[in-house]
N, C-alpha and C positions, 0 to 999 in steps of 0.2 A: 616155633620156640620149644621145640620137644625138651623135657627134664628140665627147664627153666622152674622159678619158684615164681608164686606171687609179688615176692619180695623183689623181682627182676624189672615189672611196670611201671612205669613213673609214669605214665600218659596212653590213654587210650587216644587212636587218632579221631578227628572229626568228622570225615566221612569215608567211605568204599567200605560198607556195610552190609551186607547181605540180607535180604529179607524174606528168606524162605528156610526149608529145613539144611542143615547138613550133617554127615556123620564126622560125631568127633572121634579123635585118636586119644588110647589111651598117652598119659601126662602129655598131653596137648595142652596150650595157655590161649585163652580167647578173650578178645574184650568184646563187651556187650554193650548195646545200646535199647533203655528200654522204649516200650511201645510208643511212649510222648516224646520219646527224643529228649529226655530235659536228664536223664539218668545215666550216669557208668555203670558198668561193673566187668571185674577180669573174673576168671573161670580159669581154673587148672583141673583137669578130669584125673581125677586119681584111677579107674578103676570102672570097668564096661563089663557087667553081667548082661545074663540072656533078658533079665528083666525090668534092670537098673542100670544107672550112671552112677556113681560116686563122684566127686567133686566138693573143692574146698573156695572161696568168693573170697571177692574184696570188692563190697559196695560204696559208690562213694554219691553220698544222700544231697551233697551240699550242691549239687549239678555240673561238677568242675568235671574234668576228664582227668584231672592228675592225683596221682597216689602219689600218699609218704608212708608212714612203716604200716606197708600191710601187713599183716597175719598170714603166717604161713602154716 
């Protein structure tokens, strides 16, 4: 979903998850799933220094997998 916005996810899926490292691309869009499994959240990587990630979220706390107006 390269140069997609936050504003593009309406639903993270439920599973085919990966659970190890990967390299992200820069304005990559990623949905996450946290460590309990009970968590969403999307990731758009703004920006990959030598040292840092840059990246802007949309967490969503209620354990649903679907967004409405995220933040971009």
């Amino acid at each position: 979903m390269d140069g997609a916005s936050l504003k593009d996810v309406k639903e993270c899926p439920s599973d085919g998850y990966s659970y190890h490292w990967f390299k992200p691309l820069p304005n990559g869009l990623y949905c996450v799933v946290t460590h309990d499994g009970k968590h969403y959240a999307v990731l758009r990587v703004d920006a990959i220094d030598e040292d840092r990630i840059g990246f802007d979220y949309a967490y969503q706390a209620d354990g649903t997998r679907t967004f409405g107006a995220s933040p971009e």
